[in-house]
C-alpha positions in Angstrom: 10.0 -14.2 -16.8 13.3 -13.9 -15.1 14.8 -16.8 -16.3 13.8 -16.0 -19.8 15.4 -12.4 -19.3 18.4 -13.7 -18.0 18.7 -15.8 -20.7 18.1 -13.1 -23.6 20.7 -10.8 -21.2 23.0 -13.3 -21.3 23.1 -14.2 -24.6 23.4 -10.4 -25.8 26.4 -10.4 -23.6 27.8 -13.5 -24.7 28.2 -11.7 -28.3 30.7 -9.4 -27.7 33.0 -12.4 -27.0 33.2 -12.7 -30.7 35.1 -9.2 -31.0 38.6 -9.0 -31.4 39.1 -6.8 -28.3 40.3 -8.3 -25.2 38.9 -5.8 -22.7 35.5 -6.4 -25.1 35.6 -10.1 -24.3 36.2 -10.0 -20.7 33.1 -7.3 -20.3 31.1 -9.5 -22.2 31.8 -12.5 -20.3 31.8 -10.9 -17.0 28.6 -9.2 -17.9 27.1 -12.7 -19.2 28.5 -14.5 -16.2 27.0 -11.9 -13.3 23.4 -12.3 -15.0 23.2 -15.6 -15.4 24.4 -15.8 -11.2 22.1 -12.7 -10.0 19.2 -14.7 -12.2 19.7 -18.3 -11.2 21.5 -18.6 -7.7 20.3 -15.2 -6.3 16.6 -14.4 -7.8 15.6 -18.3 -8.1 17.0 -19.8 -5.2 18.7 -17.2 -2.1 15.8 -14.9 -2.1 12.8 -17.9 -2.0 15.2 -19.6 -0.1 15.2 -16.7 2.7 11.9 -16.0 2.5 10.4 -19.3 3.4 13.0 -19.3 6.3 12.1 -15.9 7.5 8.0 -16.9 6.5 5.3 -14.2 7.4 7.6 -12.1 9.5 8.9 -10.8 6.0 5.6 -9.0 5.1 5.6 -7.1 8.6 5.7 -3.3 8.8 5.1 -1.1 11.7 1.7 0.2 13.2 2.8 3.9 12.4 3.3 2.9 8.5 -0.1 2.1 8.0 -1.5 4.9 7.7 1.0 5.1 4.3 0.4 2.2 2.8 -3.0 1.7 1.0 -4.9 -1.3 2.0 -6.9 -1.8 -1.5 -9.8 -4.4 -0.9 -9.2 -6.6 -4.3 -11.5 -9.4 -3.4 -14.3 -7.8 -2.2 -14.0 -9.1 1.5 -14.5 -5.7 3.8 -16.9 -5.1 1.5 -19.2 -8.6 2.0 -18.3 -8.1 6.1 -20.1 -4.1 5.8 -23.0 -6.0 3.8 -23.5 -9.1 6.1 -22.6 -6.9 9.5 -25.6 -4.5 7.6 -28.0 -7.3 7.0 -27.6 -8.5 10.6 -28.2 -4.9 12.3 -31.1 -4.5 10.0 -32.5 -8.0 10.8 -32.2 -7.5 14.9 -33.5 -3.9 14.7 -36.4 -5.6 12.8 -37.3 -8.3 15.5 -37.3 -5.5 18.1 -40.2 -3.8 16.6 
């Protein structure tokens, strides 16, 4: 998706170097020039880059923002522990009787 964006940014830019202006042309190829960088060297290689240097540490936030961040449970797996944890207080509460 980046690359392609980059590429349709690029192109658009790329046009106005068929103007007659001068100050046109240059904006146009600086414009086309700095996308094609921020897409290719920065976005596609510094950044993934970086983060498999900096690894798991990169996802960390403090104890004191968690209670601002949502914690959705997508897969379903607090949900199956609750069940199972359920299931096992049920079954032991059984055998005591």
């Amino acid at each position: 998706m980046v690359t392609a964006a980059a590429l349709i940014m690029a192109a658009v830019f790329a046009s106005f170097l068929f103007t007659t202006e001068p100050i046109t042309k240059a904006i146009g190829f600086s414009f086309s020039a700095g996308v094609l960088i921020d897409a290719f060297v920065v976005r596609l290689t510094l950044v993934p880059a970086a983060m498999a240097i900096i690894g798991a540490k990169i996802w960390h936030h403090p104890r004191w923002y968690d209670r601002y961040i949502p914690d959705p449970d997508i897969e379903g797996e607090k949900l199956d522990l609750r069940l199972t944890e359920r299931e096992t207080v049920q079954v032991t509460d059984h055998e005591r009787r």
